[in-house]
N, C-alpha and C positions, 0 to 999 in steps of 0.2 A: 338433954340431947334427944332425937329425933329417929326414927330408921329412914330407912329408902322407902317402903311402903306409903308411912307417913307423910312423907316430904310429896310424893309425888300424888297420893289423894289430894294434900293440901293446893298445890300448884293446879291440878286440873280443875278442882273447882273454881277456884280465883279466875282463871282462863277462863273458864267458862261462863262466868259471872260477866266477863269484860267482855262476851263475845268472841270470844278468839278461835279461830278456827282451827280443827283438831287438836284442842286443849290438849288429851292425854298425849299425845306424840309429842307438841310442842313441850310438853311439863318434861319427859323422859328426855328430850335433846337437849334442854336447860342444865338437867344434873349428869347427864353422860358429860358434858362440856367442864362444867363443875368438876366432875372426880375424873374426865381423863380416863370413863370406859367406854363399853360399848351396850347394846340395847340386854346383850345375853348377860351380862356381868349385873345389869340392875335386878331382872328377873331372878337370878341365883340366889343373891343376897339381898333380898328383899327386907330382909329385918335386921341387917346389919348397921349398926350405931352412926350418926354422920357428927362430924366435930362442931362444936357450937361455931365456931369461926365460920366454919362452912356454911351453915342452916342459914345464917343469917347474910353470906353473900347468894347465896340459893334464894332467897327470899326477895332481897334487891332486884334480884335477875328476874324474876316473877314477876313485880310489881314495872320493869320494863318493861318487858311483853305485855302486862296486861295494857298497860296504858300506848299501846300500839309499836312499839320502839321494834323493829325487824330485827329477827333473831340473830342474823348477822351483826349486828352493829354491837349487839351485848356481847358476842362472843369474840368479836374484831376477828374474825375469819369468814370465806363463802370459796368450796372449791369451784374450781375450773377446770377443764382438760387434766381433770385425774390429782391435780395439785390444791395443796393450801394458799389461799392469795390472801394477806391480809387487808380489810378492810374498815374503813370509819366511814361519818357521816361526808368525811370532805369529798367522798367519790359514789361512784354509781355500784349497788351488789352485782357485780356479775351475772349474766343471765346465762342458760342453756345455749339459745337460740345461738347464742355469739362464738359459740365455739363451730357452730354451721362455717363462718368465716375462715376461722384457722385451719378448718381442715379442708375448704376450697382453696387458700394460700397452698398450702402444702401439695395437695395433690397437682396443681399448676406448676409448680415446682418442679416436681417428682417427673409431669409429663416431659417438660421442658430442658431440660438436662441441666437443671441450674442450682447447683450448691451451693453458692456463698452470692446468695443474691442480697441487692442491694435494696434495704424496705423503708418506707416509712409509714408511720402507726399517727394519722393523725387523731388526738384528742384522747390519748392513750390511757386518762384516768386509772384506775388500781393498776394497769401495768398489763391487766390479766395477756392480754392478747401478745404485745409487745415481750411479755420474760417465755409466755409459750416458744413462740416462735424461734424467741435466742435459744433454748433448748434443743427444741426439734430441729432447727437448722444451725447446726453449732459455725458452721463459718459465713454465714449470711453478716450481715453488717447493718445495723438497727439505728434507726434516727426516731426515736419519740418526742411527740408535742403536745402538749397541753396547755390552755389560758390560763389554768388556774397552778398556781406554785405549791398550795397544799397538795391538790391530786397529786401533781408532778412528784412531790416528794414522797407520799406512799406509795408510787409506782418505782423509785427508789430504792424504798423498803423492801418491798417483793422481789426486784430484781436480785439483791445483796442476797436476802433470803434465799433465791435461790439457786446462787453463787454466779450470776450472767452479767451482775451490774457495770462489770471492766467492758464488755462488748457490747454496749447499748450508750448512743450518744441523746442527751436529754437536753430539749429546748421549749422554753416558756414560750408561746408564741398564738396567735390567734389566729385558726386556722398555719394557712403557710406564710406566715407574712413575714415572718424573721429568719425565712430561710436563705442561705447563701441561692445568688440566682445560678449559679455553675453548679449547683445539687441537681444529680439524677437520679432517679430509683428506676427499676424496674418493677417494684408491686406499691401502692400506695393502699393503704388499707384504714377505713374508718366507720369507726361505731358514734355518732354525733348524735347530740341530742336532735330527737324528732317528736317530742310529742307536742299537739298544738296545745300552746297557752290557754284555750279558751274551755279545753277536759278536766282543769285541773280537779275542779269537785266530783268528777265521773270516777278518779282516781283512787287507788285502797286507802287508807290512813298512813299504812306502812310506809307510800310511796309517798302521797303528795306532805306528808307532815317531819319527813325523814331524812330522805334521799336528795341530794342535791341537785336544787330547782338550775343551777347553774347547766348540769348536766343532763336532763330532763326535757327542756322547754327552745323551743326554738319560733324563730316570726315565722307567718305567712304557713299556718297553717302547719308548723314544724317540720319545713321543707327550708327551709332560708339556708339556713349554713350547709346542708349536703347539695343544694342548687348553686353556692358560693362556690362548694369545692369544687364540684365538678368543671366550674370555667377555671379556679386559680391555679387548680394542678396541674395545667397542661403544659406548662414548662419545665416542670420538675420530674416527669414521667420521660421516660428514652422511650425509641421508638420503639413498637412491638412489646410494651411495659401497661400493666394491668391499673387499673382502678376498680377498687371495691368497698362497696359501702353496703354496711345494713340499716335498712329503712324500714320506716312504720304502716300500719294497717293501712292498705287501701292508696299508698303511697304512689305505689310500680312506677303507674301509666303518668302522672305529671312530670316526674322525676325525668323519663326517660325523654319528655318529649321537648325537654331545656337542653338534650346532649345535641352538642353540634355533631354530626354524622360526618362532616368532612375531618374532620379531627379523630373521632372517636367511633370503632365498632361495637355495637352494642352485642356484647356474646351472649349471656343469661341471665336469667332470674333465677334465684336458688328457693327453692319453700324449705317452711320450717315443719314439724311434727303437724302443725294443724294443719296444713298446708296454703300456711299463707306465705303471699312473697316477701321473703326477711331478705336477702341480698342480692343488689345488680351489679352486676359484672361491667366494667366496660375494656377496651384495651384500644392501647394507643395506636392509631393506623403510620 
């Protein structure tokens, strides 16, 4: 057998051997994940014995990481808005930026005096956005869509997980296309893949070797399907009803200049920590 000391020299050299950046962190979130502690629990018991069973699924987990495999994907979890949302390679890790989005839903909400509003989450992949939402607005009424069936069904997962999956209606569909045409919402909300196909080698290992290219990559410079939605939603949006989408670097200005204006007010741009613009607002005149 092994200690916690032991284990986690061994792990951060390996990391560090593979390149990995912040080996020692990454080695400590490997075995906190492993044994189910926290970072203070490893330091305490630093020379406390770990069970051969263990060492050797520690080891596995290792040899993941080292060979690029995102620490999400070994642990099948990546919080979101304060929650656990389970993850695999069939969906996209959750990112930070994407919680900018729910909590511009929400405050829109809150201004608007609207409680059980009527949403839909296109391309809803792990669920993250779409189970938030059924939480924080418990009588709101949820239509998620996703092309792909495996997404769909992890976002499934997460919703059951975290008890909202009776209040959340789920349809396979590309973009809006398999929606009933008498569907209205009031906020339509989406995270669609936008990175251009032509980055893909600009991209980390973690991302372009891992994450699904499905949910990733889009034509025409990774504007194609948020330029799609923006003309196919306008039926499905009731009047004085939002459109929001987060888009990619350097995006804004083309995106915006495909909205028809007689249709559509264009309200804001929201930046992210860097202060780039991650989402534009529209709302239906």
């Amino acid at each position: 057998m092994s200690n916690i000391h032991q284990l986690l020299k061994f792990a951060t050299e390996s990391l560090q051997s593979a390149q990995i950046d912040d080996a020692r962190r990454q080695a400590s979130l490997l075995l906190m994940d492993l044994l189910n502690c926290n970072q203070a629990y490893l330091l305490a018991h630093d020379k406390d014995e770990v069970e051969d069973i263990l060492v050797e699924k520690y080891k596995v987990a290792v040899e993941r990481r080292a060979q690029g495999e995102p620490l999400q994907y070994i642990s099948g979890k990546q919080e979101f808005y304060g929650r656990d949302f389970i993850v695999t390679p069939d969906v996209l890790i959750p990112r930070p930026e994407t919680e900018l989005l729910v909590e511009f839903l929400l405050k829109l909400a809150k201004e608007n005096k609207i409680s059980n509003p009527n949403i839909l989450d296109v391309g809803t992949g792990s669920g993250c956005i779409t189970v938030t939402l059924a939480i924080e607005l418990p009588n709101a009424k949820i239509t998620a869509i996703d092309i792909s069936p495996k997404a769909l069904a992890i976002a499934q997962q997460n919703a059951a997980k975290h008890q909202v999956d009776k209040k959340i209606t789920w349809v396979i569909s590309d973009l809006v296309s398999n929606l009933r045409n008498s569907e209205q919402f009031y906020f339509c909300c989406a995270n669609l893949p936008y990175v251009n196909p032509e980055e893909l080698e600009t991209l980390a290992k973690e991302v372009k070797d891992f994450e699904p290219h499905l949910a990733l990559f889009a034509e025409n410079q990774g504007q194609a399907l948020i330029k799609r939605l923006i003309q196919e939603i306008v039926p499905f949006i009731c009047k004085s009803g939002y459109l929001i989408c987060e888009i990619g670097f350097g995006q804004e200005k083309d995106l915006l200049n495909v909205v028809n204006t007689h249709i559509w007010q264009i309200e804001e741009t929201i930046k992210d920590l860097q202060s780039i613009p991650r989402i534009i607002v529209l709302r239906k005149k």
